[in-house]
C-alpha positions as CSV (number, residue, x, y, z in Angstrom):
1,X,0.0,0.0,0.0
2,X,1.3,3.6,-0.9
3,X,2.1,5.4,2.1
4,X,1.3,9.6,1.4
5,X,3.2,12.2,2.8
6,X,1.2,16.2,3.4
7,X,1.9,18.7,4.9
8,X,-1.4,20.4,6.6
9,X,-1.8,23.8,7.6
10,X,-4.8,25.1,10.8
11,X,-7.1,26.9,8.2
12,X,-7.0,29.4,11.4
13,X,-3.8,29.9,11.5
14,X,-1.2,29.2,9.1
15,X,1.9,29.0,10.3
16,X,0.8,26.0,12.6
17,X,1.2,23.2,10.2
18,X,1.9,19.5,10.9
19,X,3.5,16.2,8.9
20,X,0.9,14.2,8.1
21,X,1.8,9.9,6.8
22,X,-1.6,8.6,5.7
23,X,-1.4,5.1,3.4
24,X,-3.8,5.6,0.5
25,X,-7.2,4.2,0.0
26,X,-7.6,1.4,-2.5
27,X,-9.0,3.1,-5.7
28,X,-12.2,2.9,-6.9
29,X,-13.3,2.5,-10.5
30,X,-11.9,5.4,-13.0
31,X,-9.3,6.3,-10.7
32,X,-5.8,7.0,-10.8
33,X,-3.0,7.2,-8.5
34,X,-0.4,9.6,-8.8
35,X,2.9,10.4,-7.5
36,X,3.5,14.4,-7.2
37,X,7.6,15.1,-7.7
38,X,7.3,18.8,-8.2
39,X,5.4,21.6,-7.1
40,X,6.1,25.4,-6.7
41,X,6.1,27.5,-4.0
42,X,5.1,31.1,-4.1
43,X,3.8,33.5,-2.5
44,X,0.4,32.6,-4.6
45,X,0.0,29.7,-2.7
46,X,-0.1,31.9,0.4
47,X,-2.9,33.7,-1.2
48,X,-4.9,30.6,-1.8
49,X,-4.9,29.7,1.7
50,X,-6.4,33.0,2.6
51,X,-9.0,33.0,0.3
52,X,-9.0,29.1,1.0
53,X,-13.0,29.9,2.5
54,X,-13.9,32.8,0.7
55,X,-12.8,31.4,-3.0
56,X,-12.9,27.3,-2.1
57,X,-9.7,26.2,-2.2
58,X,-9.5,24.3,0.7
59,X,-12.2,22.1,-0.9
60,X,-10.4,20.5,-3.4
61,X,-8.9,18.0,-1.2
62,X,-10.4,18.2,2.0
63,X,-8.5,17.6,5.2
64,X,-10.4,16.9,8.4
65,X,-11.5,19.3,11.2
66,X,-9.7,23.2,11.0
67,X,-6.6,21.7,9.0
68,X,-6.2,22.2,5.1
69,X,-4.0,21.3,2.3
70,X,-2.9,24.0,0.7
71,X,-3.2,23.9,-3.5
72,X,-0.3,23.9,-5.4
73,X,0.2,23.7,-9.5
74,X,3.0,20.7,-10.1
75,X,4.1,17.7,-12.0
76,X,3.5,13.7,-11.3
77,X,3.5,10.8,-12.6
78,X,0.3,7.7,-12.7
79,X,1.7,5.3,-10.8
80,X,-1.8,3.0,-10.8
81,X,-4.9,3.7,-12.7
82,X,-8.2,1.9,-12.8
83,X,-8.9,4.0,-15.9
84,X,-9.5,2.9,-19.2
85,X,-8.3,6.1,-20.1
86,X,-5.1,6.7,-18.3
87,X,-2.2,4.0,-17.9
88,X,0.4,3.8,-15.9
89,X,3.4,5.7,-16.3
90,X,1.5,9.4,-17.9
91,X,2.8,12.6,-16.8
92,X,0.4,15.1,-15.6
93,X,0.6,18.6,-14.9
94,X,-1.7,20.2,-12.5
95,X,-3.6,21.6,-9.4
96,X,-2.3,19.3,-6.7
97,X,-2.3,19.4,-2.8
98,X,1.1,19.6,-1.2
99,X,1.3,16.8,-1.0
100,X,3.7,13.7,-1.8
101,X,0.7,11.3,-3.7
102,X,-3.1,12.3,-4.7
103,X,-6.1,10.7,-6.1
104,X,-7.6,11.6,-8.9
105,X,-10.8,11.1,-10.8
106,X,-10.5,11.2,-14.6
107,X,-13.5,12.3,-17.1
108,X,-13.9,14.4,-19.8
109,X,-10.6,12.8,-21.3
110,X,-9.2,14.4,-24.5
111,X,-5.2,13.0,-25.9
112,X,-3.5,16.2,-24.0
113,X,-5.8,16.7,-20.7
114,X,-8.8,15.4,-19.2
115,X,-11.2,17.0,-16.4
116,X,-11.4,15.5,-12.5
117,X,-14.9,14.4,-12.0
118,X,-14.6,13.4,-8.7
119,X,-18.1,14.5,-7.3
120,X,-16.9,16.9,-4.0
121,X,-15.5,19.4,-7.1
122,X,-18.7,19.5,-9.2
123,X,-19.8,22.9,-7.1
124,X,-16.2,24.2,-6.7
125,X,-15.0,27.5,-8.7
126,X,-13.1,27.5,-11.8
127,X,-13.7,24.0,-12.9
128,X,-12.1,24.7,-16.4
129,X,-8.7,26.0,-14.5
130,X,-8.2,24.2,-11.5
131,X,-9.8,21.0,-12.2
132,X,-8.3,20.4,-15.4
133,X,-4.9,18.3,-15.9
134,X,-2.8,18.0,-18.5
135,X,-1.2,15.0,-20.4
136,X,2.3,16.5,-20.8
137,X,3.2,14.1,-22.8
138,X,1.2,14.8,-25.9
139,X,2.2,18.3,-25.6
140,X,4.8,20.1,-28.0
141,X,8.5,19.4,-26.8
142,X,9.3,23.1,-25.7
143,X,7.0,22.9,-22.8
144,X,7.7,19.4,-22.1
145,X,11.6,21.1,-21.8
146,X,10.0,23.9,-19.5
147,X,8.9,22.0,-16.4
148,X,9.5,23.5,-13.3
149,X,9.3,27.0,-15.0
150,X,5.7,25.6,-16.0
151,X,5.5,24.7,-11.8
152,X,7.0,27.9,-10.6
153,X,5.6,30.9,-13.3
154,X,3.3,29.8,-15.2
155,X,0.3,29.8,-12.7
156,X,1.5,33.4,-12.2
157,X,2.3,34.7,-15.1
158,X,-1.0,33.5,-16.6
159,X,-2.8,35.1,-13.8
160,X,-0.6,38.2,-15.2
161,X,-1.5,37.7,-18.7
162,X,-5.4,37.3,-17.7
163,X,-4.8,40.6,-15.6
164,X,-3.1,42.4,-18.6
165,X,-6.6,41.0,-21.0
166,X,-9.2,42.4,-18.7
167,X,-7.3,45.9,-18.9
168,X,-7.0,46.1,-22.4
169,X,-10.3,44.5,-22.8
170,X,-12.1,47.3,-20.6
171,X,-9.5,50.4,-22.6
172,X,-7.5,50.4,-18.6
173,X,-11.0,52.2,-17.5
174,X,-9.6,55.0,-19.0
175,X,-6.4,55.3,-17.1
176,X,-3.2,56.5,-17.9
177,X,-1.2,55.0,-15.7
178,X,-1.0,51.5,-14.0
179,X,0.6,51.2,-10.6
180,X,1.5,47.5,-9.7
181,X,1.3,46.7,-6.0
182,X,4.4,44.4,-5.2
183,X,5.8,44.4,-8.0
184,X,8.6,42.1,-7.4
185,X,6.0,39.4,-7.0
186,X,5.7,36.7,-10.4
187,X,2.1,37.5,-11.2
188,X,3.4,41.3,-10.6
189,X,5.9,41.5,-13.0
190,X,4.6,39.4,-15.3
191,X,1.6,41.8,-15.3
192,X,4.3,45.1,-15.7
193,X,6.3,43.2,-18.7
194,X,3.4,42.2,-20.5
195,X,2.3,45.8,-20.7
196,X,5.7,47.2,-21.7
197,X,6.6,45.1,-24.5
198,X,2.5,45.6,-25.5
199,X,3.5,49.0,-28.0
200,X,0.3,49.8,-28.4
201,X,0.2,50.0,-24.4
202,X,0.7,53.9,-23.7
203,X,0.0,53.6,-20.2
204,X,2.9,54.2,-17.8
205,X,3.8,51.2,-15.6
206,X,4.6,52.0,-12.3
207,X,5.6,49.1,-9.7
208,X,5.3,49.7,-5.8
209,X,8.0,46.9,-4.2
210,X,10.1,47.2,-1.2
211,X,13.3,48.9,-0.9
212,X,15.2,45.1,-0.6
213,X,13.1,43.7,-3.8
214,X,13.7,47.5,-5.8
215,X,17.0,46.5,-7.3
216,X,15.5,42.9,-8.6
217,X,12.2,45.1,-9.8
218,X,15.1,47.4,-11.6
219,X,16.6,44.4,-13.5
220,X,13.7,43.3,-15.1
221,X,13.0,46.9,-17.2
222,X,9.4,46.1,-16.3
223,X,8.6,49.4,-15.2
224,X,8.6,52.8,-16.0
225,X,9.3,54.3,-12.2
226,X,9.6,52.0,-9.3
227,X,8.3,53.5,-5.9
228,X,9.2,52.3,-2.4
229,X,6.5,51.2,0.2
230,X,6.0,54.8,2.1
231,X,6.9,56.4,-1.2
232,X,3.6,56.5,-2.6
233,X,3.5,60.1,-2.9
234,X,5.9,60.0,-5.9
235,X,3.2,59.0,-8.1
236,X,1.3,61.6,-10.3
237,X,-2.0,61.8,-8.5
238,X,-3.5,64.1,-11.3
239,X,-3.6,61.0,-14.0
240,X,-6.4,58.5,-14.0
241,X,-5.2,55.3,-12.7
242,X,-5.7,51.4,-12.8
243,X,-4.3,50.2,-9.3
244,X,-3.5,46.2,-9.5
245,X,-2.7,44.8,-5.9
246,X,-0.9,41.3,-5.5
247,X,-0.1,42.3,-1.7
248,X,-3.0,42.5,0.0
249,X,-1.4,45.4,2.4
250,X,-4.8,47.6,3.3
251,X,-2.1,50.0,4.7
252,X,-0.8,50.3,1.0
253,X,-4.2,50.3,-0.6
254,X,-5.6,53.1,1.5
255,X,-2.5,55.1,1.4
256,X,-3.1,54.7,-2.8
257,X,-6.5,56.0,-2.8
258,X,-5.8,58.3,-0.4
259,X,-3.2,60.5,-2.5
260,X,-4.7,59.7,-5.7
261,X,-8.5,60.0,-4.6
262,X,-11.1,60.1,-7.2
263,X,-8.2,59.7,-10.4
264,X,-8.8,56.1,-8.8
265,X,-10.5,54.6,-11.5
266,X,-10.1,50.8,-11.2
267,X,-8.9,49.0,-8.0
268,X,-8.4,45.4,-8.7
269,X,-7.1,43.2,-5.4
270,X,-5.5,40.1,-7.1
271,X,-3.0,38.5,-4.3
272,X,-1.8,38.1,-0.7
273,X,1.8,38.7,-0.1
274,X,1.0,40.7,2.6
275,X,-1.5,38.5,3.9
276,X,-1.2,40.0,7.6
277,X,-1.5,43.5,7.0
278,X,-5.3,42.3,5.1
279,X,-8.8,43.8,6.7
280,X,-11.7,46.1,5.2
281,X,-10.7,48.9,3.7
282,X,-13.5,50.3,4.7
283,X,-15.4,53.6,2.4
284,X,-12.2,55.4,0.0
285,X,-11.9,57.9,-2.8
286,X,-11.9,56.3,-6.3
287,X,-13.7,53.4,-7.5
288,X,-13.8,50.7,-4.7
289,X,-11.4,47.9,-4.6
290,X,-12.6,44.5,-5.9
291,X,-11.3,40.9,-5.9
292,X,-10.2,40.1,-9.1
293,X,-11.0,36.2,-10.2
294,X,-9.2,35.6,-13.2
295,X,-11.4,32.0,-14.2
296,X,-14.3,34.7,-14.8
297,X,-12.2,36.4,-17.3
298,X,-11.0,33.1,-18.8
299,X,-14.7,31.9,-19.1
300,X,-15.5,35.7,-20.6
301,X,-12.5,34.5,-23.8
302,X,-13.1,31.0,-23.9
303,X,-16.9,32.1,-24.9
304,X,-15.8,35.5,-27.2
305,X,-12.5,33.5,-29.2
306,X,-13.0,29.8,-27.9
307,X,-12.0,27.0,-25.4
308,X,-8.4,27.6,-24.1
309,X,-7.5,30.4,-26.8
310,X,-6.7,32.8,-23.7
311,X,-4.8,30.3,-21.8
312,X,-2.9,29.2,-24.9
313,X,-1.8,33.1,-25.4
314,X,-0.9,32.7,-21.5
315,X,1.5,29.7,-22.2
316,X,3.3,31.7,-25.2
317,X,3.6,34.6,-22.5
318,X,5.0,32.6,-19.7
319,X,7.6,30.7,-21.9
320,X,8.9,33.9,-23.2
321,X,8.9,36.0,-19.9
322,X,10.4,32.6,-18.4
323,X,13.6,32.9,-21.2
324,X,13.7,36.5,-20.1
325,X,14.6,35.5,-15.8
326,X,16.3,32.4,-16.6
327,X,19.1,34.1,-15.7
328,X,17.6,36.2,-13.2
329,X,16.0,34.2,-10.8
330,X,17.4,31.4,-8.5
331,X,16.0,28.6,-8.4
332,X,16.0,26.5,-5.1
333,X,14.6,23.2,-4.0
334,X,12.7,22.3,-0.7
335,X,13.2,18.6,-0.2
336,X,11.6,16.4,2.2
337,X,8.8,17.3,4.7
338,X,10.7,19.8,7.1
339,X,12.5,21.4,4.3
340,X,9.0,21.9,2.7
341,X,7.2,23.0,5.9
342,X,10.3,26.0,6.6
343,X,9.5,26.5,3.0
344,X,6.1,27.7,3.9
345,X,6.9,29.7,7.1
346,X,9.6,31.5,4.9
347,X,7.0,32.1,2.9
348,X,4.3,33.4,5.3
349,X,6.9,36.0,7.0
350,X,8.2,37.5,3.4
351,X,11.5,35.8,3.8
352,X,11.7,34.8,0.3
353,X,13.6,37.5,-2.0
354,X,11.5,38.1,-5.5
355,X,14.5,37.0,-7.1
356,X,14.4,33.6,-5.7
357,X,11.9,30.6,-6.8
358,X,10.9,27.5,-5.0
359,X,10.5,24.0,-5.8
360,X,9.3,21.7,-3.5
361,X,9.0,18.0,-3.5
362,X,7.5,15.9,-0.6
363,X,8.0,12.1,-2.6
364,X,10.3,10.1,-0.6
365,X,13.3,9.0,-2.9
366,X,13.5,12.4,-4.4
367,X,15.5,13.9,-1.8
């Protein structure tokens, strides 16, 4: 019998986590087994756990009692199936728990991906993105050769792409500048590239980081001005402006509206880096911040150009931004449950440099 190893986290509070070595369940028919090598760690899985209630994610593989397992987006391989769709041996690509094996329910089977269809996800958000797997092995070579960039950016840099979509789709709300909150963060300056090298793009890119990330934010030649955290006065309140925040720092979103009041003309809350210094924001100038859900975007394309046409642009982005930072960031591995759990408290308490990426793997024989 497979023995699995998690890591949980107290849905209450998340840096009380614990080991958890479960053997899996015998599968049922149309199941799969498989074994999870790879994952990335950002600070977007940090986000997931906070909107873990509010958004779902916690219901994607269920723990028991307060704990969760927090979503990652990874690599395995089928190590048993009791599909007559899937063998042994596939590589997948996917929305995985952190976690070392995971069971999986394949339907809606196409050569390069299929759908889980295991009945607890039927009501759970952004079926199309998070439910969906892909059979890397009928995909083109170049991102079968770009794994753990696929692990590490692409989840963000998509989310960047969709971001960069729904401004151009809505003309920025007629703003003329766009500042990026934390822009040292992967869906940030994805989101900031993808505008600069757009030339029909006229509006100027401004990323707000912190004085230790500023010289990473500088190497990228993402932005047009960088500001400092308790700098925000250096931005041009007279011009209308789209704010995009991956923080989630209310300090830093209030101190925004505040000096650019009503030239506040879209406010889009898209992460958590900052997931501490979140709240109400209570009543501010400018057009009220909202939670921006990429899937609902995704579903807006896939119905205006077809199924996957957005997220196909997204992979194109991500492989070229990820050719870009090869050199730039460092890429470091977290193997073996402790290594993996200090991971996430790094993680939680903004130890982990923008210019620095994590791979995790909790499969034993991988350490």
């Amino acid at each position: 019998m497979t023995e699995c190893t998690e890591l949980w986290v107290d849905r209450s509070n998340f840096r009380k986590t614990k080991i958890v070595n479960v053997p899996l369940r015998a599968l049922d028919a149309g199941e799969i087994t498989v074994a999870i090598d790879k994952f990335g760690l950002t600070a977007n899985n940090v986000s997931y756990a906070v909107s873990g209630d509010f958004i779902g994610y916690w219901k994607f593989y269920p723990a028991t009692d307060n704990w969760g397992k927090v979503t990652v987006w990874g690599c395995g391989n089928v190590i048993e199936s009791r599909s007559e769709d899937i063998a042994v041996g596939e590589r997948l690509y996917g929305f995985f728990p952190m976690s070392s094996h995971t069971i999986l329910q394949p339907g809606k089977v196409q050569e390069d991906s299929f759908i889980d269809v295991a009945p607890h996800r039927k009501e759970l958000p952004g079926t199309g993105l998070y439910s969906s797997y892909r059979r890397t092995q009928h995909e083109p070579d170049i991102v079968q050769q770009y794994e753990t960039e696929r692990c590490l950016l692409f989840p963000l840099i998509a989310t960047g792409y969709v971001l960069y979509d729904y401004l151009v789709d809505n003309n920025f709300f007629g703003a003329q500048q766009v500042v990026v909150g934390s822009a040292s963060s992967k869906t940030g300056f994805g989101l900031a590239t993808l505008l600069q090298n757009d030339l029909t793009v006229t509006q100027k890119v401004i990323g707000v980081t912190s004085e230790r990330n500023a010289p990473f934010v500088e190497s990228l030649k993402c932005c047009d001005q960088i500001v400092t955290y308790g700098n925000e006065a250096d931005i041009d309140p007279s011009l209308p402006t789209a704010y995009v925040d991956m923080s989630g720092d209310i300090k830093l979103t209030r101190a925004l509206h505040g000096h650019i009041k009503n030239n506040i003309v879209e406010s889009a809350m898209v992460g958590a880096s900052h997931w501490e210094d979140g709240g109400k924001a209570g009543e501010l100038p400018g057009a009220k911040p909202t939670f921006f859900f990429a899937p609902g975007q995704i579903a807006k394309r896939d119905k205006e150009w077809g199924p996957g046409v957005l997220m196909m642009k997204a992979m194109e982005a991500t492989l070229s931004i990820s050719a870009k930072v090869n050199n730039i960031i460092h890429v470091e591995w977290s193997q073996g449950a402790d290594a993996v759990d200090q991971s996430w408290h790094n993680l939680l308490d903004n130890k982990v440099p923008g210019s620095v990426g994590i791979m995790a793997t909790l499969l034993k024989g991988q350490e």
